[in-house]
N, C-alpha and C positions, 0 to 999 in steps of 0.2 A: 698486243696493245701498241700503238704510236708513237715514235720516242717524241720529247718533248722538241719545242723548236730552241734552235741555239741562240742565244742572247748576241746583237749585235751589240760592237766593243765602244757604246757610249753610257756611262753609267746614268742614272735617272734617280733625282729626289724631290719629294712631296713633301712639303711641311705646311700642313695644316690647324686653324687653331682649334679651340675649345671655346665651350659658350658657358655663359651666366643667362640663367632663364630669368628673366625680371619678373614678369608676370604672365598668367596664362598657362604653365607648361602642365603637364598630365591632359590638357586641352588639346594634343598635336596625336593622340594615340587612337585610333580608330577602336571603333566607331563615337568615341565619347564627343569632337567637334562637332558630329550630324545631329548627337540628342540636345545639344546647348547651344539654344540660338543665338546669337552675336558672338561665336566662340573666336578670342583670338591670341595669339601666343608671342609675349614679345621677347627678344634673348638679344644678345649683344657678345659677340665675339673678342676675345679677348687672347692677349697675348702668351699664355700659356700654350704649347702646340703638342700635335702627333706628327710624327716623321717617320719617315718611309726612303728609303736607299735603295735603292736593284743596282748590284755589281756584277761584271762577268767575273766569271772563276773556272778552272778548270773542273771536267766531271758535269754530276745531277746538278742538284738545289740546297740547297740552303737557306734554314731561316734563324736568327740572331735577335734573341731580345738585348736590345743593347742595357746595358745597369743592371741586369741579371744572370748574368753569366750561362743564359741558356740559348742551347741553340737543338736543331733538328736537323737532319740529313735524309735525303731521297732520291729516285732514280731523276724525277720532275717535279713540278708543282702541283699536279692535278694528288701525287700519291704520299703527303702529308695529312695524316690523321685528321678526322673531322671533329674529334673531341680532344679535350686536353687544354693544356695552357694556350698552342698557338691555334686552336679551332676555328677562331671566329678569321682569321687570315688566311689558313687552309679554307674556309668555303667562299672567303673572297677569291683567291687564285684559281677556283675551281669556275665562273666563270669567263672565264681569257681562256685560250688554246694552253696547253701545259707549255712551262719552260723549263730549258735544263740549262748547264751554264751559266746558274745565276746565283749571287747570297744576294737573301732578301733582309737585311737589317731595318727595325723600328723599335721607335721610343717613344716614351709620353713622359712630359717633362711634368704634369703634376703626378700626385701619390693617388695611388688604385684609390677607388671609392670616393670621389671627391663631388661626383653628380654633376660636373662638369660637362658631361658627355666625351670623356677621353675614348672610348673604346667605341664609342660611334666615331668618333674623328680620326682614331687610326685607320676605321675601317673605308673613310672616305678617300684618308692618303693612301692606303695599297691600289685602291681603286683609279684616284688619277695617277698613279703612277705607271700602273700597267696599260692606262691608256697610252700615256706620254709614248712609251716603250713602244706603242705595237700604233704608234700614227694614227690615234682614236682620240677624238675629242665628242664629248657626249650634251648637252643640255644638262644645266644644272635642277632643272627637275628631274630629269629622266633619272641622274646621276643619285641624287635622294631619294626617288622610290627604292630607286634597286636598292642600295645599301638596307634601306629601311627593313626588305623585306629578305635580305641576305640576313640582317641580323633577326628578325622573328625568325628566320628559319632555324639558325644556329642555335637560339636561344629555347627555341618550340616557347614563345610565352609574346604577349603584346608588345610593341615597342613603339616609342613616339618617332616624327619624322622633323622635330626642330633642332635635333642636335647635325643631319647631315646638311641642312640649308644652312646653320651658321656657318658650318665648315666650308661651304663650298661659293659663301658669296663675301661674308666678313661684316664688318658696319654693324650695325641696330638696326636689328629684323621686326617687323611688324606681319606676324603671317596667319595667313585667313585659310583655313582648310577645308576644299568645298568639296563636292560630288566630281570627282574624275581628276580633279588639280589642285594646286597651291597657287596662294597668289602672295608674297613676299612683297614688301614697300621695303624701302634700307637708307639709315642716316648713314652716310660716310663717316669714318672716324675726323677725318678734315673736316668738316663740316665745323660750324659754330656750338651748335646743340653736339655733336658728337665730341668737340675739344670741352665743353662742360660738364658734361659729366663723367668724360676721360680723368677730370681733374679733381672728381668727387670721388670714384668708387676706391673701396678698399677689399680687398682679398684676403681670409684667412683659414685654415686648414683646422679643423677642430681637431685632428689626432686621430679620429673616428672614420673607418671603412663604411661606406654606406652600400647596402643591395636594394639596386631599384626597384626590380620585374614585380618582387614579394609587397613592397608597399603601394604602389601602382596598382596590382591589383585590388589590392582591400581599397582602395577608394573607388575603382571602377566600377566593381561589382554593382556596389549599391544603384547605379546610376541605368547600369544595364539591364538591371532586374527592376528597374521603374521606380525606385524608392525616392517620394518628394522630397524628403526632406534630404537626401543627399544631391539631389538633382539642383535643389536651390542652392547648397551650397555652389555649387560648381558654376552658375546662373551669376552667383558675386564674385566670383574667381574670374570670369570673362568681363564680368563690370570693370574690376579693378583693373586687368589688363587694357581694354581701350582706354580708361582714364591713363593706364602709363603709356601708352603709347601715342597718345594727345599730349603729354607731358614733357617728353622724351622730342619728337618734333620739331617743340617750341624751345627745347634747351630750360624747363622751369624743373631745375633741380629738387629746390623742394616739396614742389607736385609730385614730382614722379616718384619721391621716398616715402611719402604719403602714401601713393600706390601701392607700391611694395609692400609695406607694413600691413595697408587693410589687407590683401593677397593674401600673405604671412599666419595674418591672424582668423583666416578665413581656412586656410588649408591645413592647417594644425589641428581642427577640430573633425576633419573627417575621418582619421582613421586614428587608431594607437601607435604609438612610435614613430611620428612624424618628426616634434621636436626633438632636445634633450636638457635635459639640467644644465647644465654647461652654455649651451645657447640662452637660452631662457635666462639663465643671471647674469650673462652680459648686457642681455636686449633691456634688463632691467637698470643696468648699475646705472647713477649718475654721470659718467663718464657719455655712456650713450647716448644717456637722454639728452645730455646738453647738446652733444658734439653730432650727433648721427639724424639722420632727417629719416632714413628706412632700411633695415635690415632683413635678411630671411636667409633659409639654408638652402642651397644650391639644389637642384634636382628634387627626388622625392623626398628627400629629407632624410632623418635617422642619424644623421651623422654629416661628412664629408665639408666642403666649402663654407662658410658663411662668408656674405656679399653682403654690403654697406656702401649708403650714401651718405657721404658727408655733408653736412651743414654750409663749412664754408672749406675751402682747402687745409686752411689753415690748421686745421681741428687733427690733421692728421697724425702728428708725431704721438700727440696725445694718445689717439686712440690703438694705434697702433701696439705702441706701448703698452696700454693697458692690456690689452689681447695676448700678448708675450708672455707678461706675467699671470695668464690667465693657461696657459699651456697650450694656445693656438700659436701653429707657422704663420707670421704674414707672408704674401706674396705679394708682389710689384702688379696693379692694375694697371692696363691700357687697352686698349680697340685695336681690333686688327683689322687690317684692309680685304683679308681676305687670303685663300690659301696663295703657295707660291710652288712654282715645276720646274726645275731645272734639268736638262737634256733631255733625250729623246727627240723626235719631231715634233712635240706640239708643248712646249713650255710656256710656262704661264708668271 
């Protein structure tokens, strides 16, 4: 076997962000965008990130979850288990020539299960990083098929492909997924419409681990196997998404919470264990109702993030608050511009 190639002596980091799906999302997972006509998926990247390191060191490889006191050691990086906690990074590394002479550190700064798409966006950062490293720069399509279908492979179950395109462009994604491509529009966080609703959304962590693949599927099914009434659903799920993304465009905050909400309340009813108690009596309290324009739970739900728009700014302390005393983390919302590459030859 081939010893690994030796790591030249400039270290390389990726930090890339994470997405809030606004409207649309289970819409980005093939084949379900082909059965639903006007499917569209819109997500907005946000400052929460995954990060990715390659060091030289002397010896194999090394891989370092950083906040977890876990690490792995090998001759290279082609010979890192395919299964286990760092799998899904051992089969990104497995596309690049193997490298030895290197610790590979990464971290995701929100909490597992948050349906953010953190484990799609670590999987983006290994990716540009290993380009950076080896003088590869790819298409940011090119760059989201592969992830997309590194992670089905890792995963052996379906997976969507809007969590690597936030990652890898940043702004308010409006993306269309057609027969052979994607075609992505993007509000800049700088943008007017993008500083508006920067200045709306709110972040909070229900406490709650969410798994996606398992709820994913139970809405898909029905749709693959021809069932109308699940198909219609999903027909106002893409409704709802171009109204928020007609929304979103124009900077009409409280259109696009609108949107959100019909989404919300449209994709709760397809499968069991979408919402939860917990979500459901905030979305109710008066605090919300006054202060909030449109809520929903991040990914396929069960658990993980809930995302809000506010009504006016103002309304934030308020809500915030309330959510605290409710047993959700806030977290600080903002837009990212888009991932960032330091060293190597092709830094971004």
């Amino acid at each position: 076997m081939r010893a690994g190639r030796r790591f030249p002596a400039v270290p390389v980091r990726a930090v890339v962000p994470n997405r809030v799906d606004l409207a649309g999302g289970t819409l980005d997972i093939f084949p379900l965008y082909l059965l639903v006509p006007g499917s569209l998926t819109v997500n907005a990247a946000v400052g929460l990130t995954s990060r990715v390191e390659i060091l030289p060191v002397p010896g194999g490889a090394r891989l370092v979850a950083e906040g977890f006191a876990r690490r792995q050691e090998a001759a290279d990086t082609h010979r890192f288990p395919g299964r286990g906690r760092f799998g899904l990074v051992a089969a990104a590394l497995r596309t690049v020539p193997p490298l030895s002479g290197v610790e590979i550190r990464f971290r995701n700064e929100a909490p597992i299960g948050t349906g953010m798409g953190a484990s799609s966006a670590l999987l983006v950062a290994v990716l540009l990083a290993t380009d950076a490293l080896l003088g590869r720069r790819g298409r940011w399509r090119d760059t989201a098929r592969k992830a997309m279908e590194i992670e089905a492979l890792h995963l052996r179950n379906l997976t969507g492909r809007q969590d690597h395109i936030a990652a890898l462009r940043g702004g308010i994604q409006g993306i269309r997924f057609l027969p052979g491509t994607a075609e992505a529009d993007r509000i800049p966080p700088g943008s007017l419409p993008g500083r508006r609703i920067s200045g709306h959304g709110v972040l909070a962590y229900t406490g709650k681990s969410h798994f996606s693949a398992g709820v994913n599927w139970r809405m898909i099914r029905g749709a693959i196997e021809g069932n109308p009434a699940i198909l219609k659903k999903f027909a106002g799920i893409a409704g709802a998404a171009r109204d928020a993304w007609e929304a979103a465009s124009s900077g009409e905050v409280e259109r696009l919470g609108r949107a959100v909400s019909r989404e919300w309340a449209i994709r709760k009813t397809i499968a069991p264990g979408i919402s939860t108690r917990q979500v459901e009596e905030a979305l109710a309290s008066r605090v919300f109702r006054r202060n909030v324009a449109g809520a929903k739970l991040c990914g396929a739900g069960g658990g993980g993030m809930l995302f809000a728009l506010l009504r006016q700014p103002e309304g934030r302390e308020e809500v915030e608050s309330f959510l605290r005393g409710r047993g959700f983390t806030v977290y600080p919302f903002r837009l990212s511009a888009g991932p960032r590459v330091e060293g190597g030859r092709h830094a971004r």
